[in-house]
N, C-alpha and C positions, 0 to 999 in steps of 0.2 A: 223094512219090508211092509208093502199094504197089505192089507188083506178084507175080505168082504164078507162076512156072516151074515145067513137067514134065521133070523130068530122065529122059535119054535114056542107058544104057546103065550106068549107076551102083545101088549098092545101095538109097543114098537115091531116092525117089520125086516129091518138090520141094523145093521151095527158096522164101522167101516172100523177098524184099527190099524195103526201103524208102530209095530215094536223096532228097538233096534237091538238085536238080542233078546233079551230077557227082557226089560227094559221096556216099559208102555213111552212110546212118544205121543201119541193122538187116536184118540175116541172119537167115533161120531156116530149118533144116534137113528135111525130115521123112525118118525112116529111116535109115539109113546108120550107122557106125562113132559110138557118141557121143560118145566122151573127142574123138574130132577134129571132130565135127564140132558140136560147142562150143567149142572151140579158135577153128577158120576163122573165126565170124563176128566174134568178138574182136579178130583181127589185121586184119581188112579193115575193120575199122570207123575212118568219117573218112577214109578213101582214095580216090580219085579211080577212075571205072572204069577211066581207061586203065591206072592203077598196076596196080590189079588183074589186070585182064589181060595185061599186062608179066608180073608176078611168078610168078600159078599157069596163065593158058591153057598150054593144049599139053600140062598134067602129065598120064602117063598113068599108072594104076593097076594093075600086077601085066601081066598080059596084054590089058585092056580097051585101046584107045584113046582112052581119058577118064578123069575121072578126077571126083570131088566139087567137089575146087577148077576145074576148068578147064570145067565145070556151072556155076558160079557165075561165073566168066569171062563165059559166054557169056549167062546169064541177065540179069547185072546189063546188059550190051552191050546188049540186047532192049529192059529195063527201060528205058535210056536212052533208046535209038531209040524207044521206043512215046511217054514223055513228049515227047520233040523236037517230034513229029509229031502233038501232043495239041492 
């Protein structure tokens, strides 16, 4: 399942993902820091959402309360819940 997050309070502006299951198959960033946020989809790929969210939710960014990765916490979170309920 694709799915398409607007991120809320971050440099990047979305976030594309595709699980299948639980299951991260592909990240994609739009905007935001590139060298990391090329990085992230890399390390979450094949991970379970709740892993994901265990490891980067909550991280926050400099003075933000959020953060790229803890964006992608909560999109992938979404992305689940929307297919659950598909």
């Amino acid at each position: 399942m694709s799915y398409t997050y607007k991120t809320k309070g971050t440099c990047s502006t979305q976030i594309e993902v595709e699980l299948d299951g639980e299951i991260v198959k592909n990240v994609k960033f739009t905007g935001g820091c590139d060298g990391n946020l090329k990085a992230i989809p890399r390390l979450v790929q094949g991970m379970t959402v709740d892993e994901v969210e265990r490891r980067i939710g909550g991280i926050h960014c400099g003075f933000k309360n959020t953060s790229c990765g803890d964006q992608l916490a909560k999109a992938l979170r979404e992305a689940y819940n929307a297919q659950s309920n598909a």
